[in-house]
N, C-alpha and C positions, 0 to 999 in steps of 0.2 A: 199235412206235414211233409216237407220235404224230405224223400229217400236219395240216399244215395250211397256207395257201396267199395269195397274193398277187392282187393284182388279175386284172392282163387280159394273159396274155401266150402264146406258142404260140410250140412246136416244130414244123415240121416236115421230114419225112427226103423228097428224091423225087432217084431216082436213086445214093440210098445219103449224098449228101449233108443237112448239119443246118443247117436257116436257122434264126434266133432273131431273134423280134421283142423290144424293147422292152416294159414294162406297159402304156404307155398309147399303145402303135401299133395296136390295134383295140379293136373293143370285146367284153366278155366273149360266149363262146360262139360266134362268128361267122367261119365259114370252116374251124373247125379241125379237118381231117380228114386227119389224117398218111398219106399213099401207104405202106406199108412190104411189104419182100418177104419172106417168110419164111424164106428160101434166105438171107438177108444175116445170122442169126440163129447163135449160139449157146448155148448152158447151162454155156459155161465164162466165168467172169468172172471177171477180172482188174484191171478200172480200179481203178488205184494208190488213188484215195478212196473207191471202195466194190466192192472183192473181197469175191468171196464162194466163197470155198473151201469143196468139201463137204468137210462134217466142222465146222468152226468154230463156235463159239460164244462172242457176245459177252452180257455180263450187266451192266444198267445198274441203279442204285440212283436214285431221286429220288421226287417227290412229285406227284399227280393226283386232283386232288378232293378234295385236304382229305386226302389218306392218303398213308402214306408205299406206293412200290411198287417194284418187282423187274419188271426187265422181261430175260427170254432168251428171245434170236434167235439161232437154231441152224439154218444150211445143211443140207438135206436130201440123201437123195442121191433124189429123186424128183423127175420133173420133170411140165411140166400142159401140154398143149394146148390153147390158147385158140381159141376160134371163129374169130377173126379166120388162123388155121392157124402159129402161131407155136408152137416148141415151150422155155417158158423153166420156169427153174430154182425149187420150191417150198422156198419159205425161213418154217420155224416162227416164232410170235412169241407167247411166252404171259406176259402180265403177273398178278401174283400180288400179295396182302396180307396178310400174314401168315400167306402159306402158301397160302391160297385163290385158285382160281382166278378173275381178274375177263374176263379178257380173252383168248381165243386166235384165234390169225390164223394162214393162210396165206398170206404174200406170195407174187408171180410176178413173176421179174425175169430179162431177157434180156437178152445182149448184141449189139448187132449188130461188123458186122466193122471198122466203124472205130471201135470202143472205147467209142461211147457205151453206157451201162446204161439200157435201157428198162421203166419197170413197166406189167405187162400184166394188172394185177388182184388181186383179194383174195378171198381166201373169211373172215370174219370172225364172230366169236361174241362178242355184251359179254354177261354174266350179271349182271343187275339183283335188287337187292336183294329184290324183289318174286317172285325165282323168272323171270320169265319171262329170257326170251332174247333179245336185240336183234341181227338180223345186216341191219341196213337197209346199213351201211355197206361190205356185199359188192360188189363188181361185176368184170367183165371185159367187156376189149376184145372189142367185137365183137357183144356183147348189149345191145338196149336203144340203140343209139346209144353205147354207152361207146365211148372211144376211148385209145388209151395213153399214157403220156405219158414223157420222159425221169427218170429218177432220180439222172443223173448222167452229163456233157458227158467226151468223152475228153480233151478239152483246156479246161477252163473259164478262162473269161476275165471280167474287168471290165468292163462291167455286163450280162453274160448273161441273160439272163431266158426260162423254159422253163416249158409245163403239164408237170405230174407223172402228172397223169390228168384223165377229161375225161366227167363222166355226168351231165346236167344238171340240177343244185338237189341232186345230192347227192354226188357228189366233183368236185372244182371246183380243187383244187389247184394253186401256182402257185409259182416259185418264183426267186430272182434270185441271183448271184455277185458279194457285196461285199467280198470279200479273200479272196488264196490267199497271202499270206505271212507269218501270225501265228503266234505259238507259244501255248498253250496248255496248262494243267498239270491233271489230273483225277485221281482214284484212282488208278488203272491207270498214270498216268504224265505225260511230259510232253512234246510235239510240237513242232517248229518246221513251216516250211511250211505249215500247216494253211488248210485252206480255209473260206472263211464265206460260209451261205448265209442270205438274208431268206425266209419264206414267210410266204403268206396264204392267202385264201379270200375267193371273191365269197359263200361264203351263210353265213359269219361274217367282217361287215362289220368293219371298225376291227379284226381279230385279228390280230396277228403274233408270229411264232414266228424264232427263230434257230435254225439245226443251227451246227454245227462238226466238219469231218473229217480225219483227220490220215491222210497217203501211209500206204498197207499197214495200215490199219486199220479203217478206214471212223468212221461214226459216234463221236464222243468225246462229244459234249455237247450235250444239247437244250434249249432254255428258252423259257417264253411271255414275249412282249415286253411287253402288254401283260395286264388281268382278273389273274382270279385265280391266282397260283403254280404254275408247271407245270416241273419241270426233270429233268433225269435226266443221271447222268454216267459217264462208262463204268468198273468196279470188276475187271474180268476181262476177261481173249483167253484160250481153250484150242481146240488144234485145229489 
């Protein structure tokens, strides 16, 4: 799934509690070093907007770069230790074009014990026209300065705003809570309660992206806000 992020904003967790600053209550990069215990952590996730049961597999249809793409993200039952000593849950992601593989990823996503979903890194592969192999946009907490960031509030509220992850000049991720009570109608079906998020990114200026998630499902709908057409809608649940 495409990330992408919002200005200036930071989670973080000290004493198992989640403060959430505003976007424009600091400025990018500055201060944001989440305290987190690994003992507060699980690899069972549950949060009603983005469970991830092993086993499941969601399968999205839409467009990326001018191509139509297939994007399935399948729960593993394999989990990854992060340097930072956090042990979360490895969730597949392989986006395809006409059958070919363009894009495969490893998400790492943890839960701590009061509900929040934390992502703690990527192992990622883009396959360029050219044959070569682009994995610039890998990182994990804990190397490098990376640091993690929330993927999802156990309780999101109006106007939340949270880093998603944190590696400086190349994931930057950022993300805010503009509506949790819209309904929404996709392939797959059609949602009330759904939540709506804004994201950006400080190192794609002026980019903004919409998600959309519906209770017990997670992800339903992504789309660029602005540039060129980027959306994907969710066509399948099995699992």
């Amino acid at each position: 799934m495409r990330k992408k992020l919002v200005a200036v904003a930071a989670a973080a967790a000290v004493g198992g509690a989640v403060a959430v600053w505003a976007p424009w209550a600091s400025s990018a990069g500055s201060g944001y070093e989440p305290v987190l215990n690994p003992a507060n952590f699980t690899t069972t996730i549950d949060n009603p907007y983005f469970p991830l049961p092993v086993g499941r597999t969601w399968v999205y249809h839409g467009v990326k770069d001018g191509q139509t793409q297939e994007d399935r993200v399948t729960v593993t039952d394999q989990t990854k230790v992060v340097a930072e000593g956090i042990t979360a849950r490895v969730v597949s992601d392989v986006a395809t074009h006409d059958g070919t593989v363009i894009e495969r990823t490893s998400d790492w996503y943890a839960q701590d014990k009061q509900g929040n979903v934390w992502y703690v890194g990527e192992d990622t592969a883009h396959y360029l026209p050219s044959g070569k192999v682009d994995t610039s946009g890998s990182w994990e907490a804990g190397v490098h300065d990376a640091e993690p960031g929330l993927i999802m509030e156990a309780s999101p509220q109006i106007p939340d705003a949270y880093r998603q992850e944190f590696l400086s000049g190349q994931a930057e991720d950022t993300a805010w809570t503009v509506d949790t009570s819209s309904s929404v109608t996709v392939p797959f079906g059609t949602f009330k309660n759904a939540l709506t998020s804004l994201e950006a990114t400080r190192i794609e200026p002026g980019a903004y992206d919409r998600k959309i998630y519906a209770p017990g499902i997670g992800m339903v709908r992504e789309e660029a806000l602005t540039g060129a057409p980027e959306n994907a809608e969710l066509v399948s649940v099995s699992g």
